[in-house]
C-alpha positions in Angstrom: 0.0 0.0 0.0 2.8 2.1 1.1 4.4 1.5 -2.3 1.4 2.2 -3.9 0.6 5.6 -2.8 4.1 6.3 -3.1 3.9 6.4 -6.9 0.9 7.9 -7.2 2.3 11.0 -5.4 5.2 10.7 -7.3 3.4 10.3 -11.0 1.4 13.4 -9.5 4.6 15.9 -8.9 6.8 14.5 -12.0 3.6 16.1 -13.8 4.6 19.6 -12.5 8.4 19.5 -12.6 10.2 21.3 -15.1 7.1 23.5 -15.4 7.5 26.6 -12.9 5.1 29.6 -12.2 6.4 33.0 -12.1 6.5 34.3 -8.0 3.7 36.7 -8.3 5.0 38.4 -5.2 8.4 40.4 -4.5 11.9 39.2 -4.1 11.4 40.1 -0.3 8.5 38.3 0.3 9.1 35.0 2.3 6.2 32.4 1.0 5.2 29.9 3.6 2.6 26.9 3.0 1.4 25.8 6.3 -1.8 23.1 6.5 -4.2 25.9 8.2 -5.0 29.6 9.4 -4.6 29.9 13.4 -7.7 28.8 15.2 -8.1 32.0 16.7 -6.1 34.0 14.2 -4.5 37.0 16.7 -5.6 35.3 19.4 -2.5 33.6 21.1 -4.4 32.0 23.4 -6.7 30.2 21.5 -4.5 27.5 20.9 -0.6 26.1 22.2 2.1 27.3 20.2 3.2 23.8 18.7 4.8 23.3 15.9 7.8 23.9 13.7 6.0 26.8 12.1 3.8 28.9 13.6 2.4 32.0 12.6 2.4 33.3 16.3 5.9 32.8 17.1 7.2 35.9 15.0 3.9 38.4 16.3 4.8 37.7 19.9 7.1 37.0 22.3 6.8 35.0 26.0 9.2 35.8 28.8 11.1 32.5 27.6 12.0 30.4 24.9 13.1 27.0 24.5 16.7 26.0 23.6 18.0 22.7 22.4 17.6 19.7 25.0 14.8 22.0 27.1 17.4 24.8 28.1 15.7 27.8 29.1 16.9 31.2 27.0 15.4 34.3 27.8 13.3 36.6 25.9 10.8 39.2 27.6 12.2 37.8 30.8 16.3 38.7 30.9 16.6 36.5 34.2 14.6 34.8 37.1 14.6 32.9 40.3 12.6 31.1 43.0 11.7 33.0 45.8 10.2 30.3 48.4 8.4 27.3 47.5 5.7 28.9 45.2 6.8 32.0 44.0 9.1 33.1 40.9 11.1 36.8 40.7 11.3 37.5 36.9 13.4 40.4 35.5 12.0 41.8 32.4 13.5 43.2 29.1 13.6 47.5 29.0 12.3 48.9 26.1 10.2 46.7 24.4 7.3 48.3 22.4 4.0 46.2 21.1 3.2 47.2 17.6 0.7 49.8 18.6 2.8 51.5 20.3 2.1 50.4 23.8 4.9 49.3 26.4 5.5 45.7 27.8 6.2 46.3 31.4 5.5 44.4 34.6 1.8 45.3 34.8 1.4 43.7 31.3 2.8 40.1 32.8 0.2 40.9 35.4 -2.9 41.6 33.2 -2.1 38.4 31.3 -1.7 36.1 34.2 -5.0 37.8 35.4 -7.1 37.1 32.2 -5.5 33.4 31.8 -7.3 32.8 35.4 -10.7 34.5 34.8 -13.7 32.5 33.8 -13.7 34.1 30.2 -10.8 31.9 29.8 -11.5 29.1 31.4 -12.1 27.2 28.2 -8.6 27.7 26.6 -5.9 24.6 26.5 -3.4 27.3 27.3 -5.5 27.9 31.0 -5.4 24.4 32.0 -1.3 24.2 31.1 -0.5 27.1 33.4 -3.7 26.0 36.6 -1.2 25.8 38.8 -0.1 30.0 38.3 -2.4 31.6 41.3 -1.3 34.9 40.6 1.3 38.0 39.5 2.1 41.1 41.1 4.0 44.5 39.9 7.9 44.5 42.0 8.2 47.4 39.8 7.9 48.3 35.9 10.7 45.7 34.8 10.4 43.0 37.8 7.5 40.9 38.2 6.6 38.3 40.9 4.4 35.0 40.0 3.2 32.8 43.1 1.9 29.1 42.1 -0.8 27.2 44.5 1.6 24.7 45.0 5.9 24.6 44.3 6.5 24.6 40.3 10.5 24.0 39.6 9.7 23.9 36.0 7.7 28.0 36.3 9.7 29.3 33.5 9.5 26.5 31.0 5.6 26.6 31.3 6.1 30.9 30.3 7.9 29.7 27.6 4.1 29.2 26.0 2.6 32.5 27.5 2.6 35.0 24.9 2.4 38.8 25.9 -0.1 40.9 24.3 -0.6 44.4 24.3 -3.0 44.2 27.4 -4.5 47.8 27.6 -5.6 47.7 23.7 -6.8 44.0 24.2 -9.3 45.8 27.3 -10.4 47.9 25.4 -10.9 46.4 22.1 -12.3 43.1 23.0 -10.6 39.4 22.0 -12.7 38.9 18.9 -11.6 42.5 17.8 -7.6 41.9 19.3 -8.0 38.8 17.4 -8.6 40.3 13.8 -5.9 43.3 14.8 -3.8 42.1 16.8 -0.8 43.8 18.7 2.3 41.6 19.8 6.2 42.7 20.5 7.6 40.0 18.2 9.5 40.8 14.7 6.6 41.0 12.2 2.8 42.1 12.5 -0.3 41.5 10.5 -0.4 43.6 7.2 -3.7 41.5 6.2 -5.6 38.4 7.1 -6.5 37.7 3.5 -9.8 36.0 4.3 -11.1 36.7 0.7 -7.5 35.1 -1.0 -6.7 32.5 1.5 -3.0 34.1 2.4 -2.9 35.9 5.0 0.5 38.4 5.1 2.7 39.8 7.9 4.9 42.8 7.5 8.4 43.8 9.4 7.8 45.1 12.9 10.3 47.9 13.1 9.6 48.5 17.0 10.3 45.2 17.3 13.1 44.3 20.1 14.2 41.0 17.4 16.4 41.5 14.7 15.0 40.0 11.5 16.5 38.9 8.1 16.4 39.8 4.4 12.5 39.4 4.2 10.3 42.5 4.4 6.7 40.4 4.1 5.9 36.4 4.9 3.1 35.4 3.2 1.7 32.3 4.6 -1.0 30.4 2.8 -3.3 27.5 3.9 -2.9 24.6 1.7 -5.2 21.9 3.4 -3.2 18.5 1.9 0.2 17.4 1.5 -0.1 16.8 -2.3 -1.2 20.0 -2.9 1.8 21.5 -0.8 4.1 19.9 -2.6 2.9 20.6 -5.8 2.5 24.6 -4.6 5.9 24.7 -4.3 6.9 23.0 -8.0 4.7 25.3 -9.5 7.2 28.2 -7.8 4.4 29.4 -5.7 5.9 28.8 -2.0 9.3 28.7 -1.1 8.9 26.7 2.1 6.4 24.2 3.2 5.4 22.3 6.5 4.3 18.9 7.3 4.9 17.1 4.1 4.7 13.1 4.3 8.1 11.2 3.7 7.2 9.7 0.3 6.9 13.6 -0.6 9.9 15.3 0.8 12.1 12.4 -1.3 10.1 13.7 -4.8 11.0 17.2 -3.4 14.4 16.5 -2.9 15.4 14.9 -6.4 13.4 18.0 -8.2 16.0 20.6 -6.5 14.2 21.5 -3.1 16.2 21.2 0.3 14.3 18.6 3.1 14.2 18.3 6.4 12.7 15.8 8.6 13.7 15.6 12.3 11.9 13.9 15.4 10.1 16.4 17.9 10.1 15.9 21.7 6.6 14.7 21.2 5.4 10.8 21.3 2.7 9.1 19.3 0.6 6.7 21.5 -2.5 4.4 21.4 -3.5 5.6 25.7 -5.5 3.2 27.4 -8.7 3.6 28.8 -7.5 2.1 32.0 -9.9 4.3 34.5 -12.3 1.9 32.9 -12.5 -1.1 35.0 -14.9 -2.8 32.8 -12.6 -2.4 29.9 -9.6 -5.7 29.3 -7.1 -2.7 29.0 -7.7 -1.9 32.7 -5.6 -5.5 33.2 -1.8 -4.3 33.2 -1.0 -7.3 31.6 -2.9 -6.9 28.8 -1.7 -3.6 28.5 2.1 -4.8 28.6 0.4 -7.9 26.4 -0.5 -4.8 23.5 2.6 -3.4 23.8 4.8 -6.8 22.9 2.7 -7.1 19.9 3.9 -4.1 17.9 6.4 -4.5 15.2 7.7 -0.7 15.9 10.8 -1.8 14.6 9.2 -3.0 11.2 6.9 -0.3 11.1 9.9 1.9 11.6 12.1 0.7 8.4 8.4 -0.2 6.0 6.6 3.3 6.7 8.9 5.7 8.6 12.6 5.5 6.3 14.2 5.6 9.6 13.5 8.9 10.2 12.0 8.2 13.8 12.9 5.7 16.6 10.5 3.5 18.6 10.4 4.2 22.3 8.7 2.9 25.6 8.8 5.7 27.6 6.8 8.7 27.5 10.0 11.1 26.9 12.7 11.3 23.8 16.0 10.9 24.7 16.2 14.9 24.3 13.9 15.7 26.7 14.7 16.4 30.6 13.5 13.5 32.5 14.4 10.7 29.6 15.3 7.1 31.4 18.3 6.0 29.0 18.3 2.5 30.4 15.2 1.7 29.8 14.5 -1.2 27.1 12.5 -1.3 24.1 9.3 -3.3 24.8 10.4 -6.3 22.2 8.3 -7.4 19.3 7.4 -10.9 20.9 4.0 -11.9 19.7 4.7 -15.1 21.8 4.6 -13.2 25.0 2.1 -10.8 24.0 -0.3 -14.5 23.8 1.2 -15.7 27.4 0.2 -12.5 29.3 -3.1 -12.4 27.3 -3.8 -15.8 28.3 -2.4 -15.3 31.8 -5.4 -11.9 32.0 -7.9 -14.3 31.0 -8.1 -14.2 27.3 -6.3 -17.1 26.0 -9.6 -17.1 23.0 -8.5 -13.2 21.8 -10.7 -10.3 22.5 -12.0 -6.9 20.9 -11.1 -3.7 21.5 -12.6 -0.3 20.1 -10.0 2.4 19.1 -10.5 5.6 18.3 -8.1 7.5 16.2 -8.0 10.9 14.3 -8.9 11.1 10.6 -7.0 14.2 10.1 -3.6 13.0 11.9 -0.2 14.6 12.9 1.9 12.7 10.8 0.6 11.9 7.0 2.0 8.1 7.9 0.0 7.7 10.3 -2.9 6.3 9.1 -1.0 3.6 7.5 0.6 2.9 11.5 -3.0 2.4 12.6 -3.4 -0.4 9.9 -0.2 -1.9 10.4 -0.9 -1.7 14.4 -4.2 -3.2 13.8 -2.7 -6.1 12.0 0.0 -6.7 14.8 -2.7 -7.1 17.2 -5.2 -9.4 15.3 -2.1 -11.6 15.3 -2.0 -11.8 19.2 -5.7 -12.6 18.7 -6.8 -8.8 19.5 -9.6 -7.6 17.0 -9.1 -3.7 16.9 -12.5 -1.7 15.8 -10.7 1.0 14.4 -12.9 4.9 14.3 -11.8 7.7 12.7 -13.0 10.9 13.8 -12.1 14.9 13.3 -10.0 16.8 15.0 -12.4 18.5 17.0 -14.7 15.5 18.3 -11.4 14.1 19.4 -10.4 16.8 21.0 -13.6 17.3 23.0 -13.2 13.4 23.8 -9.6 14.1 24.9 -10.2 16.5 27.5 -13.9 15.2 28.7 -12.2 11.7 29.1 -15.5 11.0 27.3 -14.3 8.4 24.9 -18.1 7.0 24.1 -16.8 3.5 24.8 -13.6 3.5 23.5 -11.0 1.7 25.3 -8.1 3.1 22.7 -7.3 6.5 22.1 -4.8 7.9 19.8 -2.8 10.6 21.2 0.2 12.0 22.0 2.6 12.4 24.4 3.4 16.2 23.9 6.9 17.3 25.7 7.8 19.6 22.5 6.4 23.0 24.4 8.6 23.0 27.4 11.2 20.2 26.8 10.4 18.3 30.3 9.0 14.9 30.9 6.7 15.9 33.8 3.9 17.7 31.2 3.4 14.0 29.9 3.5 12.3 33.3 0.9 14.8 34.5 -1.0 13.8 31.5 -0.8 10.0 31.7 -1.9 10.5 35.8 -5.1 11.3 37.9 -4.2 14.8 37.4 -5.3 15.1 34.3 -8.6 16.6 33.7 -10.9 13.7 32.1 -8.0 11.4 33.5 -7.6 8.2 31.0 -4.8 6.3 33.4 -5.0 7.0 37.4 -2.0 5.3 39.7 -2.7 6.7 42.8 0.9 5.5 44.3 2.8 7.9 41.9 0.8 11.0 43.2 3.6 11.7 45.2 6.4 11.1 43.3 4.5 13.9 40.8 4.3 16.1 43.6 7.7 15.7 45.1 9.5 15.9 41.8 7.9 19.4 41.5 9.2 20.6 44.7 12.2 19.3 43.9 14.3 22.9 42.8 17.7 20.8 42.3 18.1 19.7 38.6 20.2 16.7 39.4 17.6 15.6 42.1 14.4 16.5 39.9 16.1 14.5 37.0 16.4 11.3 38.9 12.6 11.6 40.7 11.6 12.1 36.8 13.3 9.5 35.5 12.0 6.8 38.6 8.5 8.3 37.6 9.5 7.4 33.9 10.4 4.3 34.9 7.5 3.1 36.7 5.4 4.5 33.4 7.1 2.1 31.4 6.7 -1.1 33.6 2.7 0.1 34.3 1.8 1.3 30.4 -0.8 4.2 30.0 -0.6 3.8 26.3 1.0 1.7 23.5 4.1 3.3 23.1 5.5 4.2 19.0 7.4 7.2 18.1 8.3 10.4 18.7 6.6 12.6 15.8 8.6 14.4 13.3 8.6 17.6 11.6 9.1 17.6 7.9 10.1 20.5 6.0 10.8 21.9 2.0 12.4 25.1 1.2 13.1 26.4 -2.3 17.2 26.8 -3.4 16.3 30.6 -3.0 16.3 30.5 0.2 19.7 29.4 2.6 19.7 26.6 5.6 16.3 27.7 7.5 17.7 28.8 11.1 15.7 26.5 14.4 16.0 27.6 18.1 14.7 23.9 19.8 11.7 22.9 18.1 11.3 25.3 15.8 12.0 27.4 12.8 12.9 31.0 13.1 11.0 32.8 10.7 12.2 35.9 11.0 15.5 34.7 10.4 15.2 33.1 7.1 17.4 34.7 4.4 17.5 34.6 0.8 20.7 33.5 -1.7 22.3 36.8 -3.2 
């Protein structure tokens, strides 16, 4: 099938190469193909900032960013400290200027912190990833104080996702109006939303406190398929393009394009519906059963070129936290049977999964076929559902899974480079919990007091450790971010997880 699809894609894009379409816009236009507009469009808090590209990252800035391997670089935010068990000093850039005009000071930090925690934004992902911030108060214009309702060593990772906005225009304006003009310190800022064209364009922030490169416009456009991508930039329409599938980026590369494809800190997982006790899955061993059945290592090679690793742990070997002497969960089909038997279900059993129809990764819809295969050879008869997006979403966070004991998700550690966002998610924490081990409550809670790196390594790692030998999910890969760029255009610059935008330049 693989194969199949493969040369279809390929018969599809040999079609357009050799024939190229004049760049209707300037030389100094940077033009990016990315697979949709942002949910909220201005509204930085609508949705988290995930991704390689991402329109928000060059319209606003947090008080951190995130380095390589999770190291924390500074931003708004020039330094910071602990002061006591739940409170954070942060020392804030001088000078900076939103795009209206308006100055990011202390009191700004505090507006946000104080929207994030108020009812009208109870509903955003981004509220629920910073519940444990109880509030901020002004030191003074550049020095800001944020207290936690309980002790938070990882504080300024999680503002590493907190975008400042221009706080007195957002008052006064409204979010639906802040959304459609928005006002953010970072290097560019909306010229047009191009809801009658489909692009939408951002132009050079000159107050900005970033330096930028050679482009004076980036002109993103929202190409909904990966074919289509592709084939925008063979017609010389886009000069750099996200989330292309494999096959693709290999057609790209032998018609003159530059690739990238590179794992993220994030995991792909089939999570249990463990909570469940009527469910088989609720059974450890036939959750460790599940696990011994995949062929990661086959689907690795078949479908994945390599690119990505398996794991069985719900960090990347990049992340803070990552166990390196843990062991692959083996493909042995034999001892997925055993511990199936040993549960109770030595004649097979069925399971309902639910996965999404419009996936991360272009691959993975083969994985779920290939994964549902693996398991009907154990004797597990998989009832695979695709659903959108935005059903599974609502399933994700309600814990509402309609009588699903599978869903596919995701262990997400790209935002802040730490294990302890997916071991919060995989525990009772959660809201609309999915896996609940009451014994490592405390581990959770001491490994967030813990302010010692060395000390709140190892507490994540034995946390880790015991997520491995007690599965929450079936473990695959991390996901990967795959990337095209035109020869125009030199190597495309990344800080972490992803691509700096505004420092893109162009070949003299």
């Amino acid at each position: 099938m693989n194969k199949y699809i493969k040369a279809v894609t390929a018969a599809a894009l040999l079609c357009l190469v050799g024939f190229s379409v004049p760049a209707q816009d300037g030389p100094d236009v940077l033009r990016v193909a990315v697979p949709s507009r942002p949910p909220g469009l201005g509204n930085p808090y609508s949705s988290l900032p995930i991704g390689a590209i991402n329109s928000n990252h060059v319209l606003y800035d947090a008080l951190t960013n995130i380095g390589d391997k999770g190291v924390i670089l500074p931003a708004l935010a020039l330094s910071w400290e602990s002061s006591g068990d739940t409170a954070w000093i942060f020392r804030l850039r001088p000078g900076v200027e939103f795009s209206n005009g308006e100055l990011f000071t202390a009191q700004t930090v505090v507006d946000v912190i104080t929207y994030l925690r108020s009812e009208e934004a109870a509903g955003y992902l981004i509220a629920g990833e910073t519940a444990m911030i109880e509030s901020a108060s002004v030191i003074d214009d550049l020095t800001v104080q944020i207290n936690t309702n309980r002790p938070d060593a990882i504080l300024p990772k999680r503002m590493s996702f907190v975008y400042m906005v221009a706080m007195e225009y957002w008052k006064e304006v409204g979010v639906d109006a802040f959304g459609m003009e928005p006002a953010g310190s970072g290097p560019f800022k909306l010229k047009d939303w191009g809801q009658k064209t489909g692009s939408y364009v951002f132009e050079r922030n000159h107050a900005s406190w970033r330096d930028t490169g050679h482009f004076d416009e980036i002109k993103f456009t929202a190409v909904g398929d990966v074919v289509s991508r592709a084939q925008s930039m063979l017609s010389g329409q886009i000069d750099l393009s996200f989330k292309l599938s494999l096959d693709l980026l290999v057609d790209l590369e032998a018609a003159g394009f530059n690739t990238v494809a590179r794992p993220t800190y994030s995991i792909g997982a089939w999570a249990f519906h463990q909570v469940d006790k009527n469910s088989p899955v609720a059974d450890v061993r036939v959750r460790q059963a599940l696990n011994l059945a995949v062929d990661r290592g086959g689907i690795a090679a078949a479908i994945l070129s390599g690119v990505t690793q398996p794991v069985s742990q719900v960090a990347t070997s990049d992340v803070f936290g990552y166990a390196p002497d843990l062991p692959l969960f083996d493909y042995d089909p034999d001892a997925a049977r055993a511990l199936l038997a040993e549960a109770g279900y030595s004649d097979g059993l069925e399971l309902r999964a639910i996965v999404r129809s419009d996936p991360s990764v272009p691959e993975s819809t083969l994985i779920y076929q290939v994964l549902a295969q693996n398991l009907a050879a154990v004797g597990v008869e998989v009832d695979l559902n695709p659903i959108p997006g935005t059903r599974w979403l609502s399933m994700y966070f309600s814990g509402d899974w309609s009588g699903a004991d599978i869903l596919d998700t995701s262990f997400n550690n790209s935002i802040h480079g730490d294990a302890i966002r997916s071991i919060e998610t995989a525990s009772c924490l959660k809201a609309g919990a999915y896996f609940c081990d009451k014994s490592l409550l405390p581990l959770i809670e001491a490994s967030n007091r813990e302010f010692d790196p060395v000390l709140r390594e190892k507490k994540l790692q034995e946390l880790v450790t015991a997520l491995h030998h007690n599965p929450p999910a079936i473990y695959l890969f991390p996901y990967f971010d795959t990337l095209a760029y035109s020869p125009r255009l030199n190597t495309i610059p990344m800080t972490g997880q992803r691509v700096d935008l505004e420092r893109i330049t162009a070949k003299k």
